[in-house]
C-alpha positions as CSV (number, residue, x, y, z in Angstrom):
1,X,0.0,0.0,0.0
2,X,1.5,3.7,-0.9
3,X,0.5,6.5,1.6
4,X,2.5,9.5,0.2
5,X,-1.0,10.9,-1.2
6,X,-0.8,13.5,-4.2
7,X,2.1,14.8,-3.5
8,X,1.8,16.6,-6.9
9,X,-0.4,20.1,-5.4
10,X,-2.5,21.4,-7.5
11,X,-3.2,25.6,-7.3
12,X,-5.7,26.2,-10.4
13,X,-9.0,26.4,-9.8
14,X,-11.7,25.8,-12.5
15,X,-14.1,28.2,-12.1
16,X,-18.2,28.0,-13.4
17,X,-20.5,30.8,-13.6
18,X,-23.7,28.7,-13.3
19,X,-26.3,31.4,-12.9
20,X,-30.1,31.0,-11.4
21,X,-30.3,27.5,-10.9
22,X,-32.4,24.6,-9.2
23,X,-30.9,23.8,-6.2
24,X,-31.2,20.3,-6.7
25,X,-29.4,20.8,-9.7
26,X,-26.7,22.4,-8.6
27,X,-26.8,20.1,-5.3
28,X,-26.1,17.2,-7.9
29,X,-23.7,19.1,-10.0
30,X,-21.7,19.6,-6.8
31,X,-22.2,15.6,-5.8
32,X,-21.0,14.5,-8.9
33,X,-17.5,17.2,-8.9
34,X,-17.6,15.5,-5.0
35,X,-17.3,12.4,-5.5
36,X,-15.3,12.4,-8.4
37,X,-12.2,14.1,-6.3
38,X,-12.7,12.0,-3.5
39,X,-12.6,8.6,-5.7
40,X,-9.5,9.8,-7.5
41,X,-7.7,10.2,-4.2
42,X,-9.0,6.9,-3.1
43,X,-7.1,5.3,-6.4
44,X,-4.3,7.3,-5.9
45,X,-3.7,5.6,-2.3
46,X,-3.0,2.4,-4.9
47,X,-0.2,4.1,-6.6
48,X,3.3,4.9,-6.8
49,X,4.0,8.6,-6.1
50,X,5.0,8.5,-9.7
51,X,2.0,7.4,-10.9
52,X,-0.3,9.7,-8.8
53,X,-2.8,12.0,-11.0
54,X,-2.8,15.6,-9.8
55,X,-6.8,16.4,-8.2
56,X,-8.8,19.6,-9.9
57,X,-10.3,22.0,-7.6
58,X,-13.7,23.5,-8.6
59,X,-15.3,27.2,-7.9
60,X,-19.0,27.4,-8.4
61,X,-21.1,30.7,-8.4
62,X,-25.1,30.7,-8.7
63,X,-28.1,31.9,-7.5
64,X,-30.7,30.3,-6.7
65,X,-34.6,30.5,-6.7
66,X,-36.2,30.7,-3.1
67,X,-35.2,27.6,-1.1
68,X,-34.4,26.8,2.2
69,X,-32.0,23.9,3.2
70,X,-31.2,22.7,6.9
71,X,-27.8,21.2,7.9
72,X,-27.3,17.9,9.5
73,X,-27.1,19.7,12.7
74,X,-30.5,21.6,12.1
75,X,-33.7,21.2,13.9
76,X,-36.9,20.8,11.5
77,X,-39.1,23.1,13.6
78,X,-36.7,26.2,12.8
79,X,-38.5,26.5,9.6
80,X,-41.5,28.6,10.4
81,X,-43.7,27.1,6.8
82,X,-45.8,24.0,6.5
83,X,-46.3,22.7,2.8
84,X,-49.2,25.1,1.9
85,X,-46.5,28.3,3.5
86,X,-44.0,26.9,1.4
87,X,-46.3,26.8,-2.2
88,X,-47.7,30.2,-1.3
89,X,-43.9,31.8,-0.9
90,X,-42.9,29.9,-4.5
91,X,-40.0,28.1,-2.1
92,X,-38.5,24.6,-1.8
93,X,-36.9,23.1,1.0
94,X,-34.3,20.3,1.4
95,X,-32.3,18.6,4.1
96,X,-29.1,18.5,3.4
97,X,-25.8,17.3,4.1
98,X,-23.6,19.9,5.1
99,X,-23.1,21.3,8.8
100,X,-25.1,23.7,10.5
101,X,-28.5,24.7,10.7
102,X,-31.3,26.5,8.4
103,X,-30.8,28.8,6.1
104,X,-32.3,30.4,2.8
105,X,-31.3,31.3,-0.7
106,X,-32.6,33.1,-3.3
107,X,-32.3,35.6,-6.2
108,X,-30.2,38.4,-5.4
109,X,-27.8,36.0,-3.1
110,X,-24.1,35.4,-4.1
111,X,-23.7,31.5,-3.1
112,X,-20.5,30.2,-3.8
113,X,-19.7,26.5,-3.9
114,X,-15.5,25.2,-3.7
115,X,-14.9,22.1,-5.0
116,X,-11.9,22.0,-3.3
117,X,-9.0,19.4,-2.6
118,X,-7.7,20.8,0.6
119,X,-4.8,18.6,-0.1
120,X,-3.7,21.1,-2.4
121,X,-3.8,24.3,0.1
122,X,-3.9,22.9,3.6
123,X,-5.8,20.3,6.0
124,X,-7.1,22.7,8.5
125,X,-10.8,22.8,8.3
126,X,-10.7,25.7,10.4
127,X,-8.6,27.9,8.3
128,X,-10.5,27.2,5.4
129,X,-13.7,28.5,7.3
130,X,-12.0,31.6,8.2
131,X,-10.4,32.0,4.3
132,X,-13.8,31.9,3.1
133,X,-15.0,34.2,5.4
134,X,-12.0,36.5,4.9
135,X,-12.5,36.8,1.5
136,X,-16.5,38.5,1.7
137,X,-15.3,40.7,4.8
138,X,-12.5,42.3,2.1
139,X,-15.0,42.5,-0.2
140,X,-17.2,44.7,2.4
141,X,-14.3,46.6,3.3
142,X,-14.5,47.7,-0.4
143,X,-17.8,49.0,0.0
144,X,-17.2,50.8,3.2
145,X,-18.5,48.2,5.6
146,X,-16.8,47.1,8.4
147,X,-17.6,43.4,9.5
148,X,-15.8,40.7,10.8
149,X,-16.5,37.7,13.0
150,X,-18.2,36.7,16.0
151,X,-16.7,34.2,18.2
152,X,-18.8,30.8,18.5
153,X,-20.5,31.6,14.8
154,X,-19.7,30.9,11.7
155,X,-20.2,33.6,8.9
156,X,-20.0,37.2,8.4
157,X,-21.2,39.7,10.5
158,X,-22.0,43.2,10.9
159,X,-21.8,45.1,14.4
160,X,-19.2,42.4,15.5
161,X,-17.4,44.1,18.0
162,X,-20.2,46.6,19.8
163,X,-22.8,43.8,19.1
164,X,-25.6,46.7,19.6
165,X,-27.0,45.2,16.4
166,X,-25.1,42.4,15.3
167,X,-26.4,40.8,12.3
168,X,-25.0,38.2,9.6
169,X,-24.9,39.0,5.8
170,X,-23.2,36.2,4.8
171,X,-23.7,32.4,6.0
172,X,-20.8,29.5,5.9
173,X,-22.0,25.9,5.9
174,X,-19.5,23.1,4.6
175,X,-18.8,19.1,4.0
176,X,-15.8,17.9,4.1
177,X,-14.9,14.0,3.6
178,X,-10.7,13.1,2.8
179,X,-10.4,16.6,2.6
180,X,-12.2,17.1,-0.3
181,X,-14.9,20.2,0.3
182,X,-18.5,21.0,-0.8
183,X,-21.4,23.3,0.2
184,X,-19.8,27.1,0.9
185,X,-21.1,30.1,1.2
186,X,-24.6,32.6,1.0
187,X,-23.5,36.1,0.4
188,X,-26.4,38.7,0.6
189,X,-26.0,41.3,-2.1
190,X,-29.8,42.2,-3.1
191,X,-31.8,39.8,-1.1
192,X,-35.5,39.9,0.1
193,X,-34.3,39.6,3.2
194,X,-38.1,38.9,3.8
195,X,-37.7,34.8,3.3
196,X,-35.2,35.0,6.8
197,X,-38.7,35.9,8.7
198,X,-39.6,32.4,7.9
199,X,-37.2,31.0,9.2
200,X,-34.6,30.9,12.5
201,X,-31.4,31.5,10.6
202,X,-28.5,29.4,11.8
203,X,-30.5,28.6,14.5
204,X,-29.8,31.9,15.6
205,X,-33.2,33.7,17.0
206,X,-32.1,37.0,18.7
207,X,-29.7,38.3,15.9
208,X,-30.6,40.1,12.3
209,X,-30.0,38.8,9.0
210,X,-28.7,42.1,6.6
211,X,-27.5,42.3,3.1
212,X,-25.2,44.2,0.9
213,X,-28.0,47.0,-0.7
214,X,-29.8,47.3,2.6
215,X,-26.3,48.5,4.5
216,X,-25.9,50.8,1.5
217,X,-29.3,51.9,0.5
218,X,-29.0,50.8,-3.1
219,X,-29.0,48.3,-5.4
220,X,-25.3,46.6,-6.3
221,X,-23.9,45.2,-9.4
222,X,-24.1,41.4,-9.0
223,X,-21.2,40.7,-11.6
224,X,-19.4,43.5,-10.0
225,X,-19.6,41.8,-6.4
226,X,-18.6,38.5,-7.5
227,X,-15.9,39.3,-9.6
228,X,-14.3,41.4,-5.8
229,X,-15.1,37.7,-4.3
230,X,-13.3,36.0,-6.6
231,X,-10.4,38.2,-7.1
232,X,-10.0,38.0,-3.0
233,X,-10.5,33.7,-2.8
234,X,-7.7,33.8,-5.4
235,X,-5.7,36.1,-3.8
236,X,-6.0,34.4,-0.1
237,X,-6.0,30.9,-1.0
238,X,-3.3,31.5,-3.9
239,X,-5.0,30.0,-6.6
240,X,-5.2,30.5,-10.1
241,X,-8.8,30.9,-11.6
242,X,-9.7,29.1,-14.9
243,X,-12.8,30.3,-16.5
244,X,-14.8,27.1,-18.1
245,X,-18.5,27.4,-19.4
246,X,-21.0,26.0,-17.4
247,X,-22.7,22.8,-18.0
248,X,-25.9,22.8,-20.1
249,X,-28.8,23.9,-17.6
């Protein structure tokens, strides 16, 4: 049996724009990227170092129509809608298998999805959390928004230090198996922040849920935001971003 696993690291990232799409869809797109990765590792346990293929790392932006998704962690009664709530809001909802609670998306929300072999960058789940929320307070910082972290909760968050008003515009749930990564982030740039009131974000029931046009009192550029996400992933993770159409929706 070899052990010395991909010792070859890989820094590009292959980056898809994928647009408004299902969830499902892109739930399955991620699956399949997923377990591709993690299969490819398990082969390359089999081989010589030599003979070891080099694992891709994936970057996937979308939005998605209204859905809410709760983590393995989540409690069922933190969504506020029966069936007939859900038809009459035009929303799915999913359990799913990443970490953490509830949560919504929808138009107008920046969710990003790595793809990544943390083999390539670093094993420290931890860190990776932080990079990914590093990269959206930087982005904020270009808008004139100070945010940051708050100790015990994933995400971003506004109000962090004072906490007269804390509240989160941008939630971090992940999955992780040989440390390959799925699931990401929820990044609210135009939101209706009106879906949050049916549910108890994160779990979370005495803090606000904001986003990017509300803190600024106008509408922003979607393309323009996600290209100042991108830029700072690349830039903190040290990866090099290559653009490949999306598949066929």
């Amino acid at each position: 049996m070899y052990h010395n696993v991909n010792i070859i690291k890989n820094k590009k990232v292959i980056f898809q724009n994928l647009g408004l799409v299902d969830y499902q869809k892109a739930w399955d797109y991620q699956e399949t990227l997923f377990r591709g990765l993690v299969e490819q590792k398990l082969q390359n346990r089999e081989l010589p170092d030599h003979q070891q293929q080099k694992t891709a790392n994936y970057l996937l932006f979308c939005e998605h129509p209204h859905v809410y998704t709760l983590g393995k962690s989540g409690k069922q009664e933190h969504l506020l809608l029966d069936a007939a709530g859900l038809k009459q809001k035009e929303a799915t909802y999913y359990k799913i298998n990443r970490g953490g609670d509830i949560t919504y998306h929808g138009p107008g929300q920046l969710v990003g999805y790595p793809i990544f072999d943390l083999d390539n960058f670093f094993t420290d789940i931890h860190k990776y959390l932080r990079y990914l929320e590093e990269a959206i307070i930087l982005t904020l910082q270009e808008y004139g928004i100070a945010a940051g972290r708050i100790e015990g909760m994933t995400g971003v968050w506004l109000d962090h230090i004072d906490k007269r008003s804390p509240r989160k515009i941008c939630a971090i749930g992940v999955k992780t198996s040989r440390w390959v990564t799925m699931h990401g982030f929820a990044f609210n740039v135009n939101a209706n922040l009106a879906y949050f009131n049916n549910i108890i974000p994160c779990g979370i029931s005495d803090k606000a849920v904001t986003s990017l046009d509300k803190e600024l009192g106008k509408f922003v550029e979607m393309k323009v935001v996600a290209a100042k996400v991108m830029r700072h992933l690349a830039a903190i993770f040290e990866f090099e971003s290559i653009e490949e159409m999306a598949y066929e929706k």
